[in-house]
gemmi code that builds the backbone of each chain (N, CA, C; Angstrom):
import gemmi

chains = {
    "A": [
        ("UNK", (-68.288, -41.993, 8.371), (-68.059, -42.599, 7.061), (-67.255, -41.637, 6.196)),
        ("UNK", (-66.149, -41.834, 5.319), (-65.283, -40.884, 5.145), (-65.692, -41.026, 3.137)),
        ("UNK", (-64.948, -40.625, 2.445), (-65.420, -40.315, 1.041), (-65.528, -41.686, 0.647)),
        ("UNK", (-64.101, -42.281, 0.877), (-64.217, -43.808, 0.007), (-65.470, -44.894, 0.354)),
        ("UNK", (-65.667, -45.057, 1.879), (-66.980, -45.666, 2.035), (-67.788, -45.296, 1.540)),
        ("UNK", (-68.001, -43.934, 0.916), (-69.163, -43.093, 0.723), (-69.676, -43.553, -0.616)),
        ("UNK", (-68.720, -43.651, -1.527), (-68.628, -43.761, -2.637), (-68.920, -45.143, -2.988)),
        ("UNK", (-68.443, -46.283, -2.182), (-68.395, -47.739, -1.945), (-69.865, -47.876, -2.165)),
        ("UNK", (-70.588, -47.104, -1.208), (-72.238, -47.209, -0.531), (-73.037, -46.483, -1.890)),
        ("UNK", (-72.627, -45.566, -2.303), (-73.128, -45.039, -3.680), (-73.331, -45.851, -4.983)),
        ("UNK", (-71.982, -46.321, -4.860), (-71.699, -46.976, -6.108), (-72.806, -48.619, -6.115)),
        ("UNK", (-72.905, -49.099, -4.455), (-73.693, -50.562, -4.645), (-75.366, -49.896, -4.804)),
        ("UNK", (-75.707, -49.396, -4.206), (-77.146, -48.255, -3.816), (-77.757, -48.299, -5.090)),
        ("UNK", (-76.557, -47.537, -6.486), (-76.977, -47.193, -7.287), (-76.561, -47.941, -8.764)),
        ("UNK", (-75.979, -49.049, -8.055), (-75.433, -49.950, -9.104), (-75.203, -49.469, -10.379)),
        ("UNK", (-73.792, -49.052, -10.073), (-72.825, -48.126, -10.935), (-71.641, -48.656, -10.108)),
        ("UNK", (-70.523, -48.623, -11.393), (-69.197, -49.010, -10.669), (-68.474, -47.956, -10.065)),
        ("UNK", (-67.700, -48.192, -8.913), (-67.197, -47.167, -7.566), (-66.741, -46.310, -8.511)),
        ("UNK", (-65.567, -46.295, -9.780), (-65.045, -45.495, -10.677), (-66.211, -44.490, -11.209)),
        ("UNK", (-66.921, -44.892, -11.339), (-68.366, -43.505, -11.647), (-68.727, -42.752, -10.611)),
        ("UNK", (-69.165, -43.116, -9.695), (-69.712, -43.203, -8.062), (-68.547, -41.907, -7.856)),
        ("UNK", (-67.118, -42.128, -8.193), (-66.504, -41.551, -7.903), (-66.160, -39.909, -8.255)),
        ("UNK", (-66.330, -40.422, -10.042), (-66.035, -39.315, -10.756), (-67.206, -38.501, -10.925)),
        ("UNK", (-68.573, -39.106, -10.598), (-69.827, -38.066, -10.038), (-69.638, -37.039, -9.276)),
        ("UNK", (-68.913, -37.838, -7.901), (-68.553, -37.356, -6.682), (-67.826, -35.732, -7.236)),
        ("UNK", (-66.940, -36.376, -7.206), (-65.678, -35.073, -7.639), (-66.476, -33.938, -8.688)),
        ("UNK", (-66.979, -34.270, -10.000), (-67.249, -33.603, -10.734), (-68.685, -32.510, -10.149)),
        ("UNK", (-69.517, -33.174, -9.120), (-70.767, -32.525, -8.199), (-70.315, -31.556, -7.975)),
        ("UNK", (-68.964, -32.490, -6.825), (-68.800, -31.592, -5.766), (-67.777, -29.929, -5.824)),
        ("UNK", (-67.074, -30.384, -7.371), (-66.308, -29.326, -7.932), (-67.132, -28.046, -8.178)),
        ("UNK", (-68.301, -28.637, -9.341), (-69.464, -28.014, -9.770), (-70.564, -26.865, -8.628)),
        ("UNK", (-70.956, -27.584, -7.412), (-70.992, -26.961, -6.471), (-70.093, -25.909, -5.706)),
        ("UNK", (-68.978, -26.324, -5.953), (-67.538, -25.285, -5.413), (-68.056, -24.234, -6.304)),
        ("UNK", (-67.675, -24.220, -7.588), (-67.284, -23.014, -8.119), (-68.364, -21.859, -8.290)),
        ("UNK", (-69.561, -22.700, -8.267), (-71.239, -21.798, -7.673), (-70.851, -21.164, -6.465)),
        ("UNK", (-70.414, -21.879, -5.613), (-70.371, -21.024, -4.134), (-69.285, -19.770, -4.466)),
        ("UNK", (-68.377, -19.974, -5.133), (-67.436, -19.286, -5.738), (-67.978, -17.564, -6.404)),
        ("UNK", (-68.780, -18.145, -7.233), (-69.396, -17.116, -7.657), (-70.800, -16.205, -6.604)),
        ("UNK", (-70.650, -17.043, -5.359), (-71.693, -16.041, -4.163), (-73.275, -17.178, -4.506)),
        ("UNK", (-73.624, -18.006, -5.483), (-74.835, -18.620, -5.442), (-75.290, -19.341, -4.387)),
        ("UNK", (-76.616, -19.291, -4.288), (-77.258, -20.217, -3.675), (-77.910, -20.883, -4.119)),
        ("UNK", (-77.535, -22.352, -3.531), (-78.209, -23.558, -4.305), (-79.251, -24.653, -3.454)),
        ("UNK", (-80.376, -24.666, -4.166), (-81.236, -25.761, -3.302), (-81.001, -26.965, -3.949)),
        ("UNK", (-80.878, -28.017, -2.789), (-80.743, -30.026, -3.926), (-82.252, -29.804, -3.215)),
        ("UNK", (-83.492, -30.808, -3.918), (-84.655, -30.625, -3.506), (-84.979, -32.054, -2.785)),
        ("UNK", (-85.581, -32.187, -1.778), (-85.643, -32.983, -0.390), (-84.279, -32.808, 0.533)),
        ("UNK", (-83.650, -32.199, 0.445), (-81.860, -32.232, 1.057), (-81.658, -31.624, 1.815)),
        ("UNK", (-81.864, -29.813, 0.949), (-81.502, -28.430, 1.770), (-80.952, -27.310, 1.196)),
        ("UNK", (-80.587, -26.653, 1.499), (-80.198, -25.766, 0.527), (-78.479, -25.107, 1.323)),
        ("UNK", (-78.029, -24.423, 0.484), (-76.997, -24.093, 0.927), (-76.529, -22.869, 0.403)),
        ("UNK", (-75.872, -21.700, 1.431), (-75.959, -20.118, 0.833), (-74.905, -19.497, 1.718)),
        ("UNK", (-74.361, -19.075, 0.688), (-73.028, -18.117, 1.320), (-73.281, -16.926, 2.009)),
        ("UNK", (-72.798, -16.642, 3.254), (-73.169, -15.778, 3.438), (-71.733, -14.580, 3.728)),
        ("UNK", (-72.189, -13.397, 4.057), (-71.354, -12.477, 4.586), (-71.370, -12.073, 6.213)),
        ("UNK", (-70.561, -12.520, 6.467), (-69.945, -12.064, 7.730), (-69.786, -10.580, 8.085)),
        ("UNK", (-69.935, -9.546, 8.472), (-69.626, -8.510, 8.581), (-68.404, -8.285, 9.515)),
        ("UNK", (-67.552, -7.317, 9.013), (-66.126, -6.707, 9.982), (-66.718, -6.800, 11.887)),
        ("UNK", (-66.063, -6.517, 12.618), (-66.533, -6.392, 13.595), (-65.369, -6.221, 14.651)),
        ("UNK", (-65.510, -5.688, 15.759), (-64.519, -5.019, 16.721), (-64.443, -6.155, 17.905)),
        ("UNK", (-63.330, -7.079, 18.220), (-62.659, -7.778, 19.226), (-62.254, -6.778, 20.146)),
        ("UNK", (-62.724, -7.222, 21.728), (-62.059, -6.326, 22.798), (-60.870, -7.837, 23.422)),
        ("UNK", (-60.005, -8.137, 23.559), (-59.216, -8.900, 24.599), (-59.666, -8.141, 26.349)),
        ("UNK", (-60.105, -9.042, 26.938), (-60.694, -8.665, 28.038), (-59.677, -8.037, 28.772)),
        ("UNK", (-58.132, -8.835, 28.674), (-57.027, -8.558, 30.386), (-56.184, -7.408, 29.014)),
        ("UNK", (-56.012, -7.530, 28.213), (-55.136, -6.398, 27.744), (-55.982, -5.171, 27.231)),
        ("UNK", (-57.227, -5.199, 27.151), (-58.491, -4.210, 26.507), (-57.595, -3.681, 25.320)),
        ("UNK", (-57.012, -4.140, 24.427), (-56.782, -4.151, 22.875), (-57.842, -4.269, 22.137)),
        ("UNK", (-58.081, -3.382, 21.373), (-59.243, -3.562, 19.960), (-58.639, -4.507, 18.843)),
        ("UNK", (-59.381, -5.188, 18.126), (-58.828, -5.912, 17.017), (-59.735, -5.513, 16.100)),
        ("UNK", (-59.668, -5.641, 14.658), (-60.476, -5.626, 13.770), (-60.872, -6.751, 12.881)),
        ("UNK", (-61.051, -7.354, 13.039), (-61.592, -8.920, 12.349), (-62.435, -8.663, 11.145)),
        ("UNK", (-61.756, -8.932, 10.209), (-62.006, -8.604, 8.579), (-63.683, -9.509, 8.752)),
        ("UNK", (-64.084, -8.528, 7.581), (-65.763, -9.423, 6.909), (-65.088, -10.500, 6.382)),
        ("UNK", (-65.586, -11.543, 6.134), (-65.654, -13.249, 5.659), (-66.429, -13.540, 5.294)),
        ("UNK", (-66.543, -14.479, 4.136), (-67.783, -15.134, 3.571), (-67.660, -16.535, 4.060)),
        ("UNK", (-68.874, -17.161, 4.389), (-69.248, -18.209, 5.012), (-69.855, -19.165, 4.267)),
        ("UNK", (-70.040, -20.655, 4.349), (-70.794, -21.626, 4.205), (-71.859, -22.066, 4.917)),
        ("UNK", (-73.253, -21.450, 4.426), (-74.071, -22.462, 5.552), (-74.974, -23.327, 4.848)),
        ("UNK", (-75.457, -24.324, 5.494), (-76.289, -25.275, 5.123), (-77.835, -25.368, 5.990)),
        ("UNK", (-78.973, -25.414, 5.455), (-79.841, -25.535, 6.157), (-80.767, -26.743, 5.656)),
        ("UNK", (-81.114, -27.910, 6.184), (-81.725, -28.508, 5.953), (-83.304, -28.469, 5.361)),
        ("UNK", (-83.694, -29.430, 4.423), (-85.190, -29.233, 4.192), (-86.256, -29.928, 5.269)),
        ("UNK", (-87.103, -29.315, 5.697), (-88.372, -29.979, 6.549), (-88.610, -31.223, 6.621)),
        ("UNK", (-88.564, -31.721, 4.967), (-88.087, -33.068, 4.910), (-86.969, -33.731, 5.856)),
        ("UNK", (-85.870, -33.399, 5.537), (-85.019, -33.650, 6.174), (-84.998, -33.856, 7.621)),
        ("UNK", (-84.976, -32.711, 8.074), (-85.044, -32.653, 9.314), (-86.017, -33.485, 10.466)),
        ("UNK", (-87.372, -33.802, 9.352), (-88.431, -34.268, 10.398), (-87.711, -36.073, 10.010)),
        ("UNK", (-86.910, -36.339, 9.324), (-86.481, -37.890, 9.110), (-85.046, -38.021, 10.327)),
        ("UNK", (-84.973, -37.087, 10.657), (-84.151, -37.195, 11.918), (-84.188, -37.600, 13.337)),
    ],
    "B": [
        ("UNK", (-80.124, -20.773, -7.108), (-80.268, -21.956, -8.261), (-81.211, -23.185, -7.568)),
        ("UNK", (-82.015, -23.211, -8.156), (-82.963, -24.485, -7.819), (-82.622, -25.496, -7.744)),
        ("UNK", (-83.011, -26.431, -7.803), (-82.482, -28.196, -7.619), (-82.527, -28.595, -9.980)),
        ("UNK", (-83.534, -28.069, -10.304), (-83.709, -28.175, -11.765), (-82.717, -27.688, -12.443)),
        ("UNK", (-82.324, -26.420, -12.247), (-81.288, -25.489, -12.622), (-80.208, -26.187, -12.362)),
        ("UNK", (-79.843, -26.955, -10.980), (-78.943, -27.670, -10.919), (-78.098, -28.846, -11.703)),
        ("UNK", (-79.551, -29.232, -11.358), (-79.189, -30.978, -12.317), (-79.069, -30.422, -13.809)),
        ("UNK", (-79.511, -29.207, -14.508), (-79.196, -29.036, -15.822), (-77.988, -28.517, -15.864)),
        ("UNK", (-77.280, -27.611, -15.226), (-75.410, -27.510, -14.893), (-75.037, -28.768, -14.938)),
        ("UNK", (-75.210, -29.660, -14.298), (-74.317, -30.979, -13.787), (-74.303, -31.882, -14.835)),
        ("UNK", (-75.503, -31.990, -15.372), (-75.537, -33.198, -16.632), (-74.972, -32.273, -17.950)),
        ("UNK", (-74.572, -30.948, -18.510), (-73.716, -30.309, -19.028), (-72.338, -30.468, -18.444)),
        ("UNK", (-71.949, -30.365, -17.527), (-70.751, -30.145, -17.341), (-69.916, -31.278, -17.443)),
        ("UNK", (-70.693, -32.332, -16.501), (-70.075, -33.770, -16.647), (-70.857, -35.103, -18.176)),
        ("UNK", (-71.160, -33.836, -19.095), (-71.632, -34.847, -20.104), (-72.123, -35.558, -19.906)),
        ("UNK", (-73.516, -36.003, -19.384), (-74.563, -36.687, -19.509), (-76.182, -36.160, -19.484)),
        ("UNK", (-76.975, -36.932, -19.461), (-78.095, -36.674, -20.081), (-79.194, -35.955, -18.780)),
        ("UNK", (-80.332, -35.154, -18.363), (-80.386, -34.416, -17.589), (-81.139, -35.731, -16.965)),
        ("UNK", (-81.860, -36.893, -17.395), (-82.215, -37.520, -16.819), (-81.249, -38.638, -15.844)),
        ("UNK", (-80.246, -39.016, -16.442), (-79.274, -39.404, -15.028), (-78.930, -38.631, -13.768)),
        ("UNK", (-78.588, -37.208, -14.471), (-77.929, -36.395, -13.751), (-78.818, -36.092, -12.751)),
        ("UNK", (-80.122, -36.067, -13.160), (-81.398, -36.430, -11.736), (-81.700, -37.170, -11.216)),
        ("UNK", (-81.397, -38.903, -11.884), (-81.523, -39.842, -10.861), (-79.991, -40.174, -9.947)),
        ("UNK", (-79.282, -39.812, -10.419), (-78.098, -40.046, -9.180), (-78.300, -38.964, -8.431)),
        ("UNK", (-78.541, -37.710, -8.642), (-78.744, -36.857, -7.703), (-79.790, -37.386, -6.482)),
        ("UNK", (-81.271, -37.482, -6.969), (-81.829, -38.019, -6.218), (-81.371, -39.861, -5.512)),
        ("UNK", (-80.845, -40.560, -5.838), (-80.422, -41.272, -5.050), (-79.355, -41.130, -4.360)),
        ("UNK", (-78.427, -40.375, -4.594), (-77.492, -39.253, -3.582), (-77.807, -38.837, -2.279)),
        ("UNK", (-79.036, -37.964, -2.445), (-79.788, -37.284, -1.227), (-80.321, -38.658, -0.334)),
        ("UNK", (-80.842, -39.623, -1.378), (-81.444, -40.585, -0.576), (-80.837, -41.700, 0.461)),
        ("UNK", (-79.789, -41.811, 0.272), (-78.399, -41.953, 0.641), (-77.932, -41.755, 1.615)),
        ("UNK", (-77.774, -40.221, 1.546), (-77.429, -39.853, 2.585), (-78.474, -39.362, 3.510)),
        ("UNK", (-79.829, -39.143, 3.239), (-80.724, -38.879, 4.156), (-80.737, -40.390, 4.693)),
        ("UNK", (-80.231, -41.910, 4.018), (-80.329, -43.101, 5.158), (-79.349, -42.673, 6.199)),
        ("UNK", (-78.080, -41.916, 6.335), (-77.139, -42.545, 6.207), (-77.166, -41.663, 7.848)),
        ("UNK", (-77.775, -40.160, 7.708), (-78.031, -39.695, 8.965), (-79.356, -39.831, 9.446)),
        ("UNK", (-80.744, -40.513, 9.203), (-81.631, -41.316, 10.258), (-80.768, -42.136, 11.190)),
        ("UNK", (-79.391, -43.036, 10.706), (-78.833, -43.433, 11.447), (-78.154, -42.939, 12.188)),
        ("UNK", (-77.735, -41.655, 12.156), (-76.798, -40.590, 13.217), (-75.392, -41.181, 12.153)),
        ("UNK", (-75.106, -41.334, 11.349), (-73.529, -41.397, 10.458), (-73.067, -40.173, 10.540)),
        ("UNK", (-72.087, -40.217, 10.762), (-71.256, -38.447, 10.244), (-70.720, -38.965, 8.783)),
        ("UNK", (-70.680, -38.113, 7.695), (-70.473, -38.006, 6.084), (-69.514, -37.154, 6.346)),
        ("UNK", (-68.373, -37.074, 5.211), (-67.521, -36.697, 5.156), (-66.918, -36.860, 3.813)),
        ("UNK", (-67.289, -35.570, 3.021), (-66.955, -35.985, 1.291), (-65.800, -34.910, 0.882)),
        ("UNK", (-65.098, -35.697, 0.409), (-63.790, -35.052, 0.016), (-63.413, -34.030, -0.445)),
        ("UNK", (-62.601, -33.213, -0.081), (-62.555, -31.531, -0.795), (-63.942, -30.860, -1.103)),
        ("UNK", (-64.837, -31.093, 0.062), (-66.391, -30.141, 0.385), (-66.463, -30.134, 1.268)),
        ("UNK", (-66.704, -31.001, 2.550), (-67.067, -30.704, 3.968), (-67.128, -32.135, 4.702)),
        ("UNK", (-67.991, -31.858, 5.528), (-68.603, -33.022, 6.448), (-69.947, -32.451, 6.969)),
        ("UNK", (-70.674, -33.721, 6.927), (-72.313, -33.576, 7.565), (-72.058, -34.366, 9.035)),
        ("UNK", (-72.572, -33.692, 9.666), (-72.915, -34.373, 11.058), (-74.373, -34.071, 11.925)),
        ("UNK", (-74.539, -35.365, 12.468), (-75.891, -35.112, 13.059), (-75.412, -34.973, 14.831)),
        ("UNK", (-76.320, -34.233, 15.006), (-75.494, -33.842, 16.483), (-77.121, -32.949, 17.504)),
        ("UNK", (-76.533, -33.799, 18.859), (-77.825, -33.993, 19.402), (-78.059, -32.424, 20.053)),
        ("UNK", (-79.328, -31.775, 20.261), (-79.344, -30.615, 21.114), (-79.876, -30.822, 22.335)),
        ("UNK", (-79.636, -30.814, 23.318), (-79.727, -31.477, 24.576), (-80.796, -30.221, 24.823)),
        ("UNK", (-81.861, -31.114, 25.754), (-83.266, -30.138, 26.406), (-83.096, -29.007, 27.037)),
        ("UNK", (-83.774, -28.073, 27.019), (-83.144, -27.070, 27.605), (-84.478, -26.152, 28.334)),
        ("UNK", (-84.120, -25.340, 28.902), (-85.433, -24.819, 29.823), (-85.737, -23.248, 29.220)),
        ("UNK", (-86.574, -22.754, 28.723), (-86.938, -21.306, 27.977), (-87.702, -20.783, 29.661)),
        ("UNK", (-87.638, -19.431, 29.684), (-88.417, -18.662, 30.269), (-88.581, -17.941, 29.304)),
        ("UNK", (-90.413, -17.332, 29.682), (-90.940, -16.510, 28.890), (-90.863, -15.281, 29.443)),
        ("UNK", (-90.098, -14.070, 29.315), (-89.603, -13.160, 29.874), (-91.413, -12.042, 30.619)),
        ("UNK", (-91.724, -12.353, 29.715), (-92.857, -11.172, 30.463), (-94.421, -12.289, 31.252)),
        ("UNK", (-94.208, -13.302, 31.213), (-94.947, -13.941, 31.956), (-94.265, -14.862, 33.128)),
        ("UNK", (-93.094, -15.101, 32.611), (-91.837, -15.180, 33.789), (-92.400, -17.054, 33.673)),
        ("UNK", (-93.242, -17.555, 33.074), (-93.738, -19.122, 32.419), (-92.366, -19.870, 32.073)),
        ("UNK", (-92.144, -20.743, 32.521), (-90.840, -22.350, 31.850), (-91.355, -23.237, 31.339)),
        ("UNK", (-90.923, -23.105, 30.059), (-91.044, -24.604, 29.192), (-90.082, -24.910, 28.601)),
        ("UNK", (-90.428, -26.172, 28.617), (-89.044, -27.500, 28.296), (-88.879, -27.432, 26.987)),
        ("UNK", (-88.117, -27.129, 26.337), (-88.125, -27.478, 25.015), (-87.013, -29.065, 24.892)),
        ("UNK", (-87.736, -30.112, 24.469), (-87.501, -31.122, 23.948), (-85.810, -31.446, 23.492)),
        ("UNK", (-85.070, -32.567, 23.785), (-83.825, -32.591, 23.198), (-84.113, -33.096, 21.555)),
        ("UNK", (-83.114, -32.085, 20.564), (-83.413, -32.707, 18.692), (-82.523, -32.997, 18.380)),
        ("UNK", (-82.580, -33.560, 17.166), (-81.172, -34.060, 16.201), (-81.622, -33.233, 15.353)),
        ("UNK", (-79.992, -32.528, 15.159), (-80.165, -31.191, 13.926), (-79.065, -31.453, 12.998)),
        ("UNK", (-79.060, -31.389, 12.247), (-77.946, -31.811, 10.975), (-76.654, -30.513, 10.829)),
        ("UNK", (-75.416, -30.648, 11.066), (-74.569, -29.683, 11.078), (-73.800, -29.776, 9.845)),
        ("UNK", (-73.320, -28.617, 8.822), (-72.156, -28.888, 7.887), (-71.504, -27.920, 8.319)),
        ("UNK", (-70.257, -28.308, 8.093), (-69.142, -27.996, 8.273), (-67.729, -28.020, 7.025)),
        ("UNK", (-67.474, -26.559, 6.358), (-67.157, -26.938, 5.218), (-65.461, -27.080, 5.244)),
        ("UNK", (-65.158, -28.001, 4.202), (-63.513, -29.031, 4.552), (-62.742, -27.021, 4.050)),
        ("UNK", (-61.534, -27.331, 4.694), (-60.973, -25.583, 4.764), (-60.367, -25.729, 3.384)),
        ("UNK", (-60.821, -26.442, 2.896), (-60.049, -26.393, 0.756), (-61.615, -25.214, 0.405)),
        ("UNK", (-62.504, -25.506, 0.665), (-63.669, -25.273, 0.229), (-63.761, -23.719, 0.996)),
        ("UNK", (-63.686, -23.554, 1.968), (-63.485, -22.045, 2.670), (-62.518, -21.436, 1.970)),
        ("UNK", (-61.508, -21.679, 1.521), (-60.251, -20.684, 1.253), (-60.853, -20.611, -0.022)),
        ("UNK", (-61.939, -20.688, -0.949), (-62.437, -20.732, -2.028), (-63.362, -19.756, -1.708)),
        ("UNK", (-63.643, -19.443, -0.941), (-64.896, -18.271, -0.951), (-64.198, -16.795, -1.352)),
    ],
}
model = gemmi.Model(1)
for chain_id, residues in chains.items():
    chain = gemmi.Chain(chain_id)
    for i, (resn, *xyz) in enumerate(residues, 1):
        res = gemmi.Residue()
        res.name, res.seqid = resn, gemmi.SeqId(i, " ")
        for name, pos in zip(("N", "CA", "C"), xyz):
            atom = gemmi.Atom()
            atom.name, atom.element = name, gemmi.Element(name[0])
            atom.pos, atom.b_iso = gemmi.Position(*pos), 0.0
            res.add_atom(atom)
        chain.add_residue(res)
    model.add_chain(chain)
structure = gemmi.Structure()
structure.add_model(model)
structure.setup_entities()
């Protein structure tokens, strides 16, 4: 199901017109961006929570040329579901 | 940030009252917790995609009793964040 169905299914669910449904959407999902932005972690409650993490640097060998690489630290997105959740699966 | 903490960002930011901003939230989650009981993959625009995705059974040995047990095939909920949302970290 891609955003616009999503929103379609939101908007009848919660009987609100798709134009709200929509601009919820965007304004959430912005709102959530710029938290992750700043390194937060955020719980939605029955949902899951979601927390950036750090990757640490780390040393690549290429097996046939035995070249070292250095693969920069990265910050990550993860999501972990709530108990809730998971046991409705 | 909690789920409370949340919904009080969201109903500030997008101007409304903290009590909407908690019932669309919670019918949001509810939503989409229908949407993967059904196995749907979600996919919301400039954030990510949710997918439910099966873990096929698998056989554990218990290393110092040298014992096999089955652990069960699950449905585990995967996100995966859209690469607008990564290049933001």
């Amino acid at each position: 199901m891609n955003n616009k169905e999503f929103i379609a299914l939101i908007s009848e669910k919660l009987n609100m017109s798709a134009k709200d449904a929509g601009a919820f959407m965007a304004g959430l999902t912005t709102e959530m961006t710029s938290q992750f932005e700043e390194g937060a972690t955020l719980s939605v409650s029955g949902f899951g929570s979601f927390e950036v993490k750090k990757k640490l640097e780390r040393v690549l060998v290429n097996p046939s040329t035995k070249q070292r690489m250095l693969v920069p630290p990265k910050l990550v997105l993860s999501f972990k579901p709530s108990p809730l959740l998971k046991e409705k699966l």
